[in-house]
C-alpha positions as CSV (number, residue, x, y, z in Angstrom):
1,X,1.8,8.1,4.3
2,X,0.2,11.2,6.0
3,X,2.6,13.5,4.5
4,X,1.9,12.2,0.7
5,X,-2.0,12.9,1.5
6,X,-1.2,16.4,2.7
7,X,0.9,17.0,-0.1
8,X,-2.0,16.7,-2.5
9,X,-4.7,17.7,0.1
10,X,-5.4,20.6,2.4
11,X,-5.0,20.2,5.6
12,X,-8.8,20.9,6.2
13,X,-9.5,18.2,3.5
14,X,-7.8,15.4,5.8
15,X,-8.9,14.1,9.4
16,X,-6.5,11.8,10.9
17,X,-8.3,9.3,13.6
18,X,-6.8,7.3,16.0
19,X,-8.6,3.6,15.8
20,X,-8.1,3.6,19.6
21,X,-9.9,6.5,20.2
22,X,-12.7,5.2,18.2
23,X,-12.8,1.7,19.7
24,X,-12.3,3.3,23.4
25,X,-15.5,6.6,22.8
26,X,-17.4,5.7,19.4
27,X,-19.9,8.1,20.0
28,X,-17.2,11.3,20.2
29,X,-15.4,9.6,17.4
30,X,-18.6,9.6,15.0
31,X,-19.1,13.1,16.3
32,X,-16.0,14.3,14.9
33,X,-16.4,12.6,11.6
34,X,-19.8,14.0,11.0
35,X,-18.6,17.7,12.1
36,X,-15.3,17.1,9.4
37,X,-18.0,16.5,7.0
38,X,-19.9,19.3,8.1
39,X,-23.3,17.5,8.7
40,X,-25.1,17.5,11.5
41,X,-23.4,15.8,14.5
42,X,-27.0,15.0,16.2
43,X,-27.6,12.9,13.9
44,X,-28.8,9.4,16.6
45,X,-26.2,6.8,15.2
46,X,-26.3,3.7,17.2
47,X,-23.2,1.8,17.4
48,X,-23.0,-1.8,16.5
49,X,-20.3,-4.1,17.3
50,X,-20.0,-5.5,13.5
51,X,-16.6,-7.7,13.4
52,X,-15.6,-8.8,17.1
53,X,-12.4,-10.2,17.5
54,X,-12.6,-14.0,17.8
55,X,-9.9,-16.6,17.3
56,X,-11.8,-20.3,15.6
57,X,-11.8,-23.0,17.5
58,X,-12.0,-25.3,14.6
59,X,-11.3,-24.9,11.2
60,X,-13.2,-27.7,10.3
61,X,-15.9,-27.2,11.7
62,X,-16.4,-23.4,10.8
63,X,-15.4,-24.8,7.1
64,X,-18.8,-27.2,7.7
65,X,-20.9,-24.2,8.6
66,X,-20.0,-22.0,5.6
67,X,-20.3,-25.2,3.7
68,X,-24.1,-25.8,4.9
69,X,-24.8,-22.3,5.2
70,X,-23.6,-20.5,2.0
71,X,-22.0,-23.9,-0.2
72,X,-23.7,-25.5,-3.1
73,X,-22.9,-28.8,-3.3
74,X,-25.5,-32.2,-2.7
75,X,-25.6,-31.7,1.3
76,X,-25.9,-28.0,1.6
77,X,-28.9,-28.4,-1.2
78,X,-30.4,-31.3,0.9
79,X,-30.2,-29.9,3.7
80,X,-31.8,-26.3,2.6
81,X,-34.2,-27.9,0.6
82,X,-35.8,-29.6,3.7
83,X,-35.4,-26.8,6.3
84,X,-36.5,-24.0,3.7
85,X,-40.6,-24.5,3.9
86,X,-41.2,-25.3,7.5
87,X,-38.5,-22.6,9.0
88,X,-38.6,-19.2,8.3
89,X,-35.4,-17.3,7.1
90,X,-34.9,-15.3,10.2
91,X,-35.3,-18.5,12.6
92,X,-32.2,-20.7,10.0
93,X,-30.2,-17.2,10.2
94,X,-30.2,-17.0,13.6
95,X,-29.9,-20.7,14.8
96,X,-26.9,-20.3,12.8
97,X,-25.6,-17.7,14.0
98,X,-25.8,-19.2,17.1
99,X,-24.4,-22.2,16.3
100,X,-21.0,-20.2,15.3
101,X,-20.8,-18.6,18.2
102,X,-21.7,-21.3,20.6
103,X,-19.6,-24.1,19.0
104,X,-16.5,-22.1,16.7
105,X,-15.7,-18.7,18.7
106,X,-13.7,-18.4,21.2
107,X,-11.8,-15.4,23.1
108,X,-8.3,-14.6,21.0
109,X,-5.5,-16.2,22.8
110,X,-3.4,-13.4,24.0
111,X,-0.2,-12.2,21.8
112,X,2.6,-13.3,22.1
113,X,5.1,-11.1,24.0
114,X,8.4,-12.0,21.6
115,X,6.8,-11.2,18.8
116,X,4.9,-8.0,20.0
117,X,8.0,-6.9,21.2
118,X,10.1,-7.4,18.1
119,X,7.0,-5.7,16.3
120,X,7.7,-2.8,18.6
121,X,11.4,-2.5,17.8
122,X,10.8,-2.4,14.3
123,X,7.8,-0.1,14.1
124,X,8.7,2.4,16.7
125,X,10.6,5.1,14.3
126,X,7.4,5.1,12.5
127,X,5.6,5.8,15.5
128,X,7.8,8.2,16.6
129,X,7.4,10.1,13.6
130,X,3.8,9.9,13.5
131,X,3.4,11.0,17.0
132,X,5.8,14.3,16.1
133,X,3.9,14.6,13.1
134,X,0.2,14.5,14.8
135,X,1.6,16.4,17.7
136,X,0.2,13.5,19.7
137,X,1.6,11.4,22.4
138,X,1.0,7.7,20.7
139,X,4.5,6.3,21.8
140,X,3.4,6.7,25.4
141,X,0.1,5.3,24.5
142,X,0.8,2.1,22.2
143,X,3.6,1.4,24.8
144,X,7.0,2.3,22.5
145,X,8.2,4.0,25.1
146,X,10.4,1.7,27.0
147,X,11.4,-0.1,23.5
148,X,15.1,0.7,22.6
């Protein structure tokens, strides 16, 4: 996919980033965005773990809180209607907030080894090219390099 972008793009019009890289230094990975787009890498930007990884410990009950917190039916109405005057926005978005992460998150159960390993026999050509293609070292990195 990288070569179809450089065939219509510059080189200098295209910044390849490693999602690694930007998950393992934000701060140096922002920097080098800002000085691709030629503004000033200064700039204070404060990082701000947005989408965690979380695995759901219950459907249901994250399908309850979406339901109450977001849904329009009779008990998501009843129940806004009464909590609306006497708490204030900020206090209901953060006691549900809480909620979800006290009763339906949990840590991500671990891969599972077959299938990361079968995901690693199919992909590694493409990370193979990639890396010769980046001049970078990713199957060392992502682990492809004991993968037949």
């Amino acid at each position: 996919q990288l070569r179809r972008y450089h065939e219509r793009f510059p080189p200098g019009r295209v910044l390849v980033l490693i999602y690694d890289d930007f998950r393992r230094d934000n701060a140096a990975t922002v920097r080098t965005v800002l000085r691709f787009l030629e503004v000033d890498e200064e700039i204070a930007i404060e990082p701000v773990e947005v989408n965690p990884t979380v695995g759901v410990r219950s459907a249901g009950i994250h399908r309850l809180l979406h339901a109450l917190s977001v849904g329009r039916g009779p008990v998501s109405q009843t129940a806004k209607a009464a909590l609306k005057p006497v708490v204030p926005r900020a206090l209901r978005r953060d006691a549900v907030r809480a909620a979800k992460h006290r009763l339906l998150y949990a840590r991500p159960q671990p891969p599972d080894e077959e299938l990361m390993s079968e995901l690693r026999r199919r992909y590694r050509p493409e990370v193979v090219a990639l890396s010769e293609y980046i001049g970078r070292d990713l199957v060392s990195e992502w682990g492809y390099a004991s993968v037949p």
